[in-house]
N, C-alpha and C positions, 0 to 999 in steps of 0.2 A: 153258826159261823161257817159251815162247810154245808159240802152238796152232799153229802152221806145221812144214813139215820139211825141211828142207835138207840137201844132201850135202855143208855143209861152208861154210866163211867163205872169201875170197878169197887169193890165193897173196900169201904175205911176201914185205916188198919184194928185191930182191936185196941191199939194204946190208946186210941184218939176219945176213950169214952170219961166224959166225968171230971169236973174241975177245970177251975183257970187255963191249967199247962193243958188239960185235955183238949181244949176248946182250941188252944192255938196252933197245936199238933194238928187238930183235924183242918183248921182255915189252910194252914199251909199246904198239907197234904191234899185236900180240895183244888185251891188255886192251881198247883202241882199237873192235878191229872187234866184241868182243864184246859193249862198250857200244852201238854203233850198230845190232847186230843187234836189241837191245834195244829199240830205237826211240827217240823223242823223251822220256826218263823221265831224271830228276834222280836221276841211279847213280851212287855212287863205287864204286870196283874199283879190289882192288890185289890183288898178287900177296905171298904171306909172304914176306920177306927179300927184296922186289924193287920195282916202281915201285908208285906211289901215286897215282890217276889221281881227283881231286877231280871233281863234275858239271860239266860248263859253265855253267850257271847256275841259280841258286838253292839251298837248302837240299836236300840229300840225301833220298829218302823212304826209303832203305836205305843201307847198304856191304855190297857184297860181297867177301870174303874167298876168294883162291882160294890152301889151301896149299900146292900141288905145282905145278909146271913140268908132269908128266905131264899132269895133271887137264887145264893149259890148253889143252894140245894137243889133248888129245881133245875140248875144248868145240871147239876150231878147226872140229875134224872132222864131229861134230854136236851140236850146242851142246844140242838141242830133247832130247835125251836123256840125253847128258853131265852137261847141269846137276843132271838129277835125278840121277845114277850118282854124281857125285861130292857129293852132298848128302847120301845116304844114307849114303854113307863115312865121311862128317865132315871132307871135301876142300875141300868147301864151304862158308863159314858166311854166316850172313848177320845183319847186325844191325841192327835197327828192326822194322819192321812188315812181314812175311813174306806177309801177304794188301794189304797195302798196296801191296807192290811187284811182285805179281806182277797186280793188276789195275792198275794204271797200264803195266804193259807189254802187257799183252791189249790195255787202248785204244788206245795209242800204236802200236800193229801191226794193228790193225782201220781204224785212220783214212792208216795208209803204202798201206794196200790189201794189208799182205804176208802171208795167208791165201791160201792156196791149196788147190784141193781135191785130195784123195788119195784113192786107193782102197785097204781094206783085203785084204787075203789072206787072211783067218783064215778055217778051214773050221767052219762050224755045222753039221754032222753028228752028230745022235744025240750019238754017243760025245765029240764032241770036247766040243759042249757041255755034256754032263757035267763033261769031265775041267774047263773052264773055269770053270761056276759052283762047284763042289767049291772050285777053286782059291781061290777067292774066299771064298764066303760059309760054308766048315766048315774056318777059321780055328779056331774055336771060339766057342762058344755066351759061356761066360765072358770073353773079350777084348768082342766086343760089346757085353756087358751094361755095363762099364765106362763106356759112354760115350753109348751108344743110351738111349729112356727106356724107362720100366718093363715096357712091351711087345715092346718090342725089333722097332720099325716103323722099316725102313731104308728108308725112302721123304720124300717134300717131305713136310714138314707144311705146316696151313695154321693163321695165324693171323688168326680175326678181330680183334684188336685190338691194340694196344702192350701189353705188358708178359704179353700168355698164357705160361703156362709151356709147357715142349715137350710135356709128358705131355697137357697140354689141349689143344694144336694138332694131335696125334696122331690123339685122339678126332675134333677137329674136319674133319681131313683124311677120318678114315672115314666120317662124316656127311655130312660134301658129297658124297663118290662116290654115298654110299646113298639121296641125294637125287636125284641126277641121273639116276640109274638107278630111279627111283619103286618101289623092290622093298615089297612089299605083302604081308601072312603068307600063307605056304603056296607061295611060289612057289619055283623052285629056281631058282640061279645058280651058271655055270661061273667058276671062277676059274684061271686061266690065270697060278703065276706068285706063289706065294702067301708066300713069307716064311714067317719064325716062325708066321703063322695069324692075328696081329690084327687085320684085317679079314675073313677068312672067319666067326671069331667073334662079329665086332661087329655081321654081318650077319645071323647066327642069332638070338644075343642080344636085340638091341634090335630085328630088324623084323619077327623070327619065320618068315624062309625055310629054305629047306636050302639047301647049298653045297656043290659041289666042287670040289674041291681040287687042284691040280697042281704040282709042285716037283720041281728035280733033286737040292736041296741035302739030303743024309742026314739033317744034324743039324738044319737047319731042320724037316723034316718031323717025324723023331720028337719035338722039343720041343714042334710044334704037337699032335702026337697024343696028349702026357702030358697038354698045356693043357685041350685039349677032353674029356676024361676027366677031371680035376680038374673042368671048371666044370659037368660033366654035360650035357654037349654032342655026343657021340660018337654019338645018333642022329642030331643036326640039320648034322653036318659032316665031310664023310669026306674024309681028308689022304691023296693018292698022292704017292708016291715015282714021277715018269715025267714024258717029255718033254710039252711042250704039243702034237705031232703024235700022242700017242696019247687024246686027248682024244676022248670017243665021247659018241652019247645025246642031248639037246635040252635047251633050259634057254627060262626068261623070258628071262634075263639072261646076258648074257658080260662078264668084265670083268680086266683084266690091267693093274696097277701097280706099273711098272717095272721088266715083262720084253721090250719093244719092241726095250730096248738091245740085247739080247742075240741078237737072232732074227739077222740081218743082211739087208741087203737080196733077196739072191739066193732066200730062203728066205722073204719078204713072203708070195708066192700061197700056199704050203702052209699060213701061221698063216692066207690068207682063206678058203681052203676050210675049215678047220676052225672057224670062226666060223659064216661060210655053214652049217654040219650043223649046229652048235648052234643059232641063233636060226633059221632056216625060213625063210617066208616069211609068220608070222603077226605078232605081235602084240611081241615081243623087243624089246630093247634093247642095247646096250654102251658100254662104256669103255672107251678105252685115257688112261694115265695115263703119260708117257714125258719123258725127257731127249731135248731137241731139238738144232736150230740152226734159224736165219735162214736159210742159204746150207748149200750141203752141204759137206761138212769132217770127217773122220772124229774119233776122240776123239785126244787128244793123245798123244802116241807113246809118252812114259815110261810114261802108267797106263795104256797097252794092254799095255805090255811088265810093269811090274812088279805093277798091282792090278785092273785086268778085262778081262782078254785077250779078244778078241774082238768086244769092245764097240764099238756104231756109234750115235751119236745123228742121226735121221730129221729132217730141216725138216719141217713141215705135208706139202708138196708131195708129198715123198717116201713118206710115212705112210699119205697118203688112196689117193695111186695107186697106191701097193703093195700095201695092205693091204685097204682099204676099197671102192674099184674095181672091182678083180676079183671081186668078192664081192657086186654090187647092193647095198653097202650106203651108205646116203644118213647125211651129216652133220648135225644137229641143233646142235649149241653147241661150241663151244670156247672154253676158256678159257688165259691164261697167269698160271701162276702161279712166275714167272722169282725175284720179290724172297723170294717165302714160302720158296723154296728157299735161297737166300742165306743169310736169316734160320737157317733149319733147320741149316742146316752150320755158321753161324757156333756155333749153342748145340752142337750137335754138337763142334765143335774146341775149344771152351772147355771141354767135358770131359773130352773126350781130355786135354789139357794136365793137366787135372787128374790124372789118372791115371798120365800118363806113368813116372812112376818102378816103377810095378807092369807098365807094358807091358814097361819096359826090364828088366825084372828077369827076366819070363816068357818073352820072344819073342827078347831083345836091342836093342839100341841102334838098330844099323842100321833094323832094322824100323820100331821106333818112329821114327826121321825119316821113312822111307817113306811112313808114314800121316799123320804129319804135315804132309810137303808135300803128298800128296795132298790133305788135305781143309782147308788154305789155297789150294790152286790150286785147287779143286772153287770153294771161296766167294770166289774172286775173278774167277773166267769164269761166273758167274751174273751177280755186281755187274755186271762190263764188257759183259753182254750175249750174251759168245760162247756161253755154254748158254744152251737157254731149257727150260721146263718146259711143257710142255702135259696137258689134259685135253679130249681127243675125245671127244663123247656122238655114238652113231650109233643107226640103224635100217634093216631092210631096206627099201628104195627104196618097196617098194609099200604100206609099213601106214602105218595113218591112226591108230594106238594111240599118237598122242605130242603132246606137249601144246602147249594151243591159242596159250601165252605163256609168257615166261619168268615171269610172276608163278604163276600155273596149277601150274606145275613145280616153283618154288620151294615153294608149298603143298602137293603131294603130289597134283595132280588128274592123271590120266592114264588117258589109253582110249579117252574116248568119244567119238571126235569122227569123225564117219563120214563124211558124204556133202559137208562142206565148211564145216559150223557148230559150235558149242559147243554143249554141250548144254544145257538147259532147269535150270532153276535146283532143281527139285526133282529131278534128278538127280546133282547137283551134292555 
């Protein structure tokens, strides 16, 4: 239920052993510490056929229902993954507001102070990370579409205003990148990390570059490669099946959204060398586009175990000296875009829900809760804070090719600014 990980809840008291009354001493006292784990959050919790444990005060934002005795013990043991194992079951249920309750508990454990940082073991090796995005994103092409928008862009969207639809905050998402990276016709940009292809396109498309392309996911790539063939794009966009460590050649531009999670720290310097050979030491720019933190803190244990294995979200700190650092490459803007993601998940899960019955029908039940709690836990550690979203604009340390203001940048001006001035208005 939270972003922490523990080896377990505190030893039952000694009354709790042996007989009727024992058994119900111990249920209580169970539910008890499971609430508390929980932090300062108005929970009822009860056990099927056993005690019934009202909030201490105020109206309930949830109930949780725990039905087995087994289930509770193994929440004793570790709750931070239990609660998902036994959710997915149907061990679990919960009734109210599933994103409601699970960001009042991110708060109420972010303000106990009880985060703590962990370090991941997962090997990103070539192979593994294959076998891990595979795991993840060739699901199938059809399950996504259910519920992702028309492009099938599993990334934050941005929206400039109340009420844009996701399909428009999509678009709008690939326009700010392509802004920030001033790409200009005829230039090429590496893409490190590409999805289905709705922004390698978007960037052919509308600003008239070339692009290439990098993916481990099978079915993401050949989708990209039917797409760009369909829109008559397969000179202006070439889709690799291959790691971002085989990424070769020089570009304007480097840009990679929402493959940061996935590199791991250990493996930061090989993505900076391989940046560093892309942009040089001329005139280039990039992006990185990533699920963060505040503080370091690896991703929450269940969706590392049950939906992206492997996965580590970078604070700023960790990012720039990993990545950026080592590489002479100097920071220009950063923004966060923590709520646009929230937003995004939420219209995200409102779809899924919609779906549900066709997920449940093709994958199973189980599944379908899996993704379900995943992507109310996903839009309730954005709300509470604990993710954040960043977008890093960089450049190598020594060019002077980057623009004179954020207004300049916003307009598309970029390049000329050489010995310490703007340029001259008829150059402009």
């Amino acid at each position: 239920m939270n972003s922490s990980s523990h080896s377990g809840l505190v030893t039952p008291p000694p009354e709790a052993a042996g007989g009727p009354r024992a058994a119900d001493l111990f249920d209580r006292w169970a539910l008890e510490a499971l609430r508390r784990h929980a932090g300062q959050v108005p929970l009822r919790v009860r056990l099927a056929n056993g005690p019934d444990l009202p909030p201490v005060s105020g109206p309930a934002v949830a109930t949780v229902t725990i039905n087995r005795r087994l289930t509770l013990l193994n929440l004793l043991r570790n709750p931070d993954v239990e609660f998902g194992e036994g959710f997915i079951a149907g061990d679990i249920e919960v009734e109210g507001d599933l994103v409601a309750l699970l960001e009042a508990v991110y708060r109420a454990q972010e303000a106990a102070g009880a985060l703590r940082p962990r370090h991941s073991s997962f090997s990103h090796s070539p192979k593994e990370s294959r076998a891990q995005v595979q795991r993840h994103y060739d699901v199938g092409n059809d399950f996504y579409r259910l519920w992702l928008d028309s492009q099938l862009v599993y990334t934050c969207a941005y929206f400039p205003s109340p009420g844009t639809t996701l399909e428009a905050a999509q678009v709008a998402k690939m326009d700010l990148v392509c802004r920030k990276l001033r790409l200009r016709p005829g230039e090429h940009v590496i893409e490190a990390g590409c999805g289905w292809g709705a922004l390698a396109l978007h960037m052919a498309r509308e600003y008239g570059v070339t692009v290439t392309a990098y993916n481990l996911s099978h079915e993401q790539i050949a989708y990209a490669q039917q797409r760009a063939a369909r829109e008559g794009l397969r000179d202006r966009v070439a889709f690799i099946e291959d790691d971002y460590r085989a990424i070769h050649g020089s570009a304007d531009a480097f840009v990679s959204v929402g493959m940061l999670e996935h590199v791991g720290p250990a493996d930061y310097p090989v993505l900076a060398a391989v940046i560093r050979r892309v942009l040089g030491d001329g005139r280039g720019r990039g992006l990185l586009h990533f699920i963060g933190r505040s503080r370091p803190n690896p991703l929450h244990p269940w969706i590392t175990k049950r939906i992206f294995p492997g996965a580590y979200p970078p604070t700023l700190v960790e990012a720039v000296g990993g990545v950026l650092e080592p590489a002479n490459l100097t920071v220009l803007d950063v923004e966060n875009l923590r709520l646009h993601y929230a937003e995004t998940l939420d219209q995200w899960r409102r779809r899924f829900l919609a779906a549900a019955e066709d997920v449940r029908r093709v994958f199973g039940a189980p599944f379908e809760r899996a993704w379900r709690l995943y992507l109310s836990g996903s839009q309730a550690a954005f709300m509470a804070g604990s993710l954040q979203l960043f977008q890093v604009v960089f450049a190598p340390a020594s060019s002077n090719a980057i623009p004179w203001t954020r207004e300049t940048a916003d307009d598309d001006v970029m390049g000329g600014f050489g010995g310490g001035g703007p340029r001259s208005d008829d150059q402009l």
